[in-house]
N, C-alpha and C positions, 0 to 999 in steps of 0.2 A: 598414418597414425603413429604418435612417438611408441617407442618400449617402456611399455608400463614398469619395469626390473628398474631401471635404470632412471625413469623421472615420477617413479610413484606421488612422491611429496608434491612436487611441484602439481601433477595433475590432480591431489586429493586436496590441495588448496584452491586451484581455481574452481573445481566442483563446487567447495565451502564458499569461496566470494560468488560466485553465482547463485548459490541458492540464497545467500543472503539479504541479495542484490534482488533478488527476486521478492523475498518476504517483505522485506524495506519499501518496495513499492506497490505491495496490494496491504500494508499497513498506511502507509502514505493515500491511499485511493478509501481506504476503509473510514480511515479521516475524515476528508474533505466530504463523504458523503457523508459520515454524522453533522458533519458542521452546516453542510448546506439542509439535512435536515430540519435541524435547529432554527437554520433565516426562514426554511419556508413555514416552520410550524409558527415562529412569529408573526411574518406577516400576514398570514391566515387569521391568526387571531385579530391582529391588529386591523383587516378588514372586516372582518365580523364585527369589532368595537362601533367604526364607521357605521355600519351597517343597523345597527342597533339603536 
């Protein structure tokens, strides 16, 4: 474990790119599941049309 005295900055940066790194990718995830929402609520309906 480095000396926290002596590389505080540098390890209260990679803390910050890591949690960042972190939020970016369950925003990124939060996405793709609204958007794949979206395809299946259409083609739901869009069988139902068929259907109908």
């Amino acid at each position: 474990m480095p000396e926290f005295d002596k590389n505080a900055a540098y390890i209260w940066a990679c803390y910050l790119i890591g949690a960042l790194m972190i939020g970016a990718a369950c925003l990124q995830a939060w996405l793709a599941a609204r958007a794949a929402r979206k395809r299946l609520d259409a083609l739901v309906a869009n069988d139902e049309d068929l259907r109908a």
